[in-house]
C-alpha positions as CSV (number, residue, x, y, z in Angstrom):
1,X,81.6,-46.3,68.7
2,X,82.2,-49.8,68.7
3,X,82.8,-53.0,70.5
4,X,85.6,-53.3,73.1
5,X,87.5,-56.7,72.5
6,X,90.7,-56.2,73.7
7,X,92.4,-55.3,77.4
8,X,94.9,-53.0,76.0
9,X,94.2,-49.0,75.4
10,X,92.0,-48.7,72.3
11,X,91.5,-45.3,70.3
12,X,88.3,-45.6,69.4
13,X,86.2,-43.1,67.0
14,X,83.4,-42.4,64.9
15,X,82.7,-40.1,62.2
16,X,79.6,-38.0,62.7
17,X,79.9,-36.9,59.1
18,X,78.7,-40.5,57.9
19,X,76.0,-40.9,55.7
20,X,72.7,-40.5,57.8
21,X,73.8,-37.8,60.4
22,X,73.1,-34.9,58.3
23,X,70.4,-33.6,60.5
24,X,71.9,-34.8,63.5
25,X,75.1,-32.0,62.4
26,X,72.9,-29.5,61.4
27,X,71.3,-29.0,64.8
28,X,74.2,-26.7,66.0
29,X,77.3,-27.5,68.0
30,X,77.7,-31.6,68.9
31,X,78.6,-31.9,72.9
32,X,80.2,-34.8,74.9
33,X,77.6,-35.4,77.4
34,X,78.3,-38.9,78.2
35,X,80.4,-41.8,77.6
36,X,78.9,-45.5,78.7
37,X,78.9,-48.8,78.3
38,X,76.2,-51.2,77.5
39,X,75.4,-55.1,76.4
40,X,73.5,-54.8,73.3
41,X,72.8,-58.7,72.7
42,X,69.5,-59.1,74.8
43,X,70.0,-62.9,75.3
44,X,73.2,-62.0,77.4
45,X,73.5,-60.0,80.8
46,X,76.5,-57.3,80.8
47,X,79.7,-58.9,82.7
48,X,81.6,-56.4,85.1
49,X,83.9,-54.7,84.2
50,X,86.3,-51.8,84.0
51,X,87.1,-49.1,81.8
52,X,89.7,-46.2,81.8
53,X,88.6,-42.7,79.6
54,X,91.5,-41.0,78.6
55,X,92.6,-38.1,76.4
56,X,88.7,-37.4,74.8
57,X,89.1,-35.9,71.2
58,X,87.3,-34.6,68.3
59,X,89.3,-34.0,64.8
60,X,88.1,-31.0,63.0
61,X,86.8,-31.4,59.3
62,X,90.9,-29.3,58.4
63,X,92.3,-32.3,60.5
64,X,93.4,-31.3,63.7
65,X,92.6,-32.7,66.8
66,X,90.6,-30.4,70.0
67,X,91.1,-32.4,73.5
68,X,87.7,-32.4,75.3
69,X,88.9,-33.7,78.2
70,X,92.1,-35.3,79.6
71,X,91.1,-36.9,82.3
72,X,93.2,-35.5,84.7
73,X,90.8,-34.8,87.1
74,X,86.8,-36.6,87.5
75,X,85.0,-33.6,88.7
76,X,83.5,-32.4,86.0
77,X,81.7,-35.9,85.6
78,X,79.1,-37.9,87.8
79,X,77.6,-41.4,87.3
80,X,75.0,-42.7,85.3
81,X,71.9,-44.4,88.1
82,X,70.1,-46.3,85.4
83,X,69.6,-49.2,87.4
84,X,69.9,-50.6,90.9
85,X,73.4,-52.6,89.5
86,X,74.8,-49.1,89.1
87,X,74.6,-48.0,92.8
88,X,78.0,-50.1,92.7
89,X,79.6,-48.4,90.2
90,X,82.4,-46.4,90.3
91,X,84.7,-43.4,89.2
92,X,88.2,-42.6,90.2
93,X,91.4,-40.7,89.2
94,X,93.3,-43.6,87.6
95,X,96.3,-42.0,90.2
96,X,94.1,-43.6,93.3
97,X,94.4,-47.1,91.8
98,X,97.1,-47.6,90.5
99,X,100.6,-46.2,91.7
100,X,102.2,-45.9,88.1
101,X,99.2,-44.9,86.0
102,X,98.1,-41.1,85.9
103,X,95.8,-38.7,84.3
104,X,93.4,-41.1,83.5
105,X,89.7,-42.0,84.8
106,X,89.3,-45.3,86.0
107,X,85.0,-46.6,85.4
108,X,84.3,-50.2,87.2
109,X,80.6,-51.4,86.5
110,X,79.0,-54.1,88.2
111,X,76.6,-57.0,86.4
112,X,73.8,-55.6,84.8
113,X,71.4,-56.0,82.5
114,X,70.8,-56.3,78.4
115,X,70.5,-52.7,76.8
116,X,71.2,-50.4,79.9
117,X,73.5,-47.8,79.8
118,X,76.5,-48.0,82.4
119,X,78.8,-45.4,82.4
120,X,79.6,-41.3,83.4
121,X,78.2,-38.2,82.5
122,X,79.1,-34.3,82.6
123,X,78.0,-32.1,85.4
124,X,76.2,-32.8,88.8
125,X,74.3,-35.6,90.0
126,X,70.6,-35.2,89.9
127,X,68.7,-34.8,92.9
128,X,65.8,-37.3,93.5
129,X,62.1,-36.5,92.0
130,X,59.8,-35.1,95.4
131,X,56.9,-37.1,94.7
132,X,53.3,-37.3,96.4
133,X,52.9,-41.0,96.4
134,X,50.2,-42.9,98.2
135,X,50.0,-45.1,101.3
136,X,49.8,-48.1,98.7
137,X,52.9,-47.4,97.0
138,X,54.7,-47.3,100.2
139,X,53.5,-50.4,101.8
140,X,55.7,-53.5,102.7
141,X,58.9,-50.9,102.8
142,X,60.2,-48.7,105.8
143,X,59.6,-45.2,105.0
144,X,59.8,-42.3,107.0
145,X,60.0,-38.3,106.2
146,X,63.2,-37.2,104.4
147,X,64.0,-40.6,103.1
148,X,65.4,-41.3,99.6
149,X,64.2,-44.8,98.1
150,X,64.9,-46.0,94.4
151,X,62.4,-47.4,92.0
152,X,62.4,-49.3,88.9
153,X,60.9,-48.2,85.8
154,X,61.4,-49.7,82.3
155,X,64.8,-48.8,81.3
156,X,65.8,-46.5,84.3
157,X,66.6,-46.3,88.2
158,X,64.7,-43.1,89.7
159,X,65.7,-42.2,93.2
160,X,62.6,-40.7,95.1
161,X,62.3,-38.3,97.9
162,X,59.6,-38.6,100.3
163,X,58.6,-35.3,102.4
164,X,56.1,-36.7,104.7
């Protein structure tokens, strides 16, 4: 959508009917599934930071606008665990930080690196990935039945379950 280089509220948007996204429209109905934040200079880590979604819109091609979502409440959205960083990350009702500021979600992001998403999704979180993993890939970490351990892959965070 664009770079964020300001600290007041921002309305940004995009046009899906540019040039170029013809087959992208033509694949049925377009649906916010996530909004997030990334660095995209490699040479430069992404600072922490914060964010507040508010009052999510599309304009219709006869010009009026269709809220998708106001914000008033976070349920319907869960984090994005692309990375160890993100375990910090958080979500809140802007109304439990700030006294005088309402109906607004409040994202805060800790450092993180070049090209990885940060940011909130819609619907649950997903559960870990039950695995079968050897006595080689466990070694050098405590690990006992039930427990949930995070590895890094290229370009993600996967949380694993271990049964026995």
């Amino acid at each position: 959508m664009g770079f964020v280089s300001s600290s007041d509220w921002l309305n940004l948007d995009v046009s899906l009917a540019d040039q170029g996204r013809e087959d992208f429209l033509a694949n049925g109905p377009v649906k916010l599934s996530a909004l997030y934040v990334e660095q995209s200079n490699l040479n430069v880590t992404l600072k922490p930071g914060t964010v507040f979604f508010d009052d999510v819109h599309v304009t219709t091609s006869g010009g009026s606008q269709v809220l998708l979502d106001g914000f008033d409440s976070t349920d319907a959205w869960s984090l994005l665990k692309t990375t160890e960083n993100s375990i910090s990350d958080e979500l809140k009702p802007s109304a439990e930080v700030f006294d005088d500021v309402a109906g607004a979600a409040v994202f805060t992001w800790a450092r993180g690196e070049p090209l990885t998403p940060r940011g909130i999704f819609v619907g649950d979180e997903q559960p870990p990935i039950k695995v079968l993993a050897s006595r080689a890939f466990l070694t050098g970490e405590p690990s006992r039945r039930g427990r949930v351990r995070g590895i890094r892959r290229p370009r993600a965070y996967t949380r694993l379950h271990r049964r026995r």
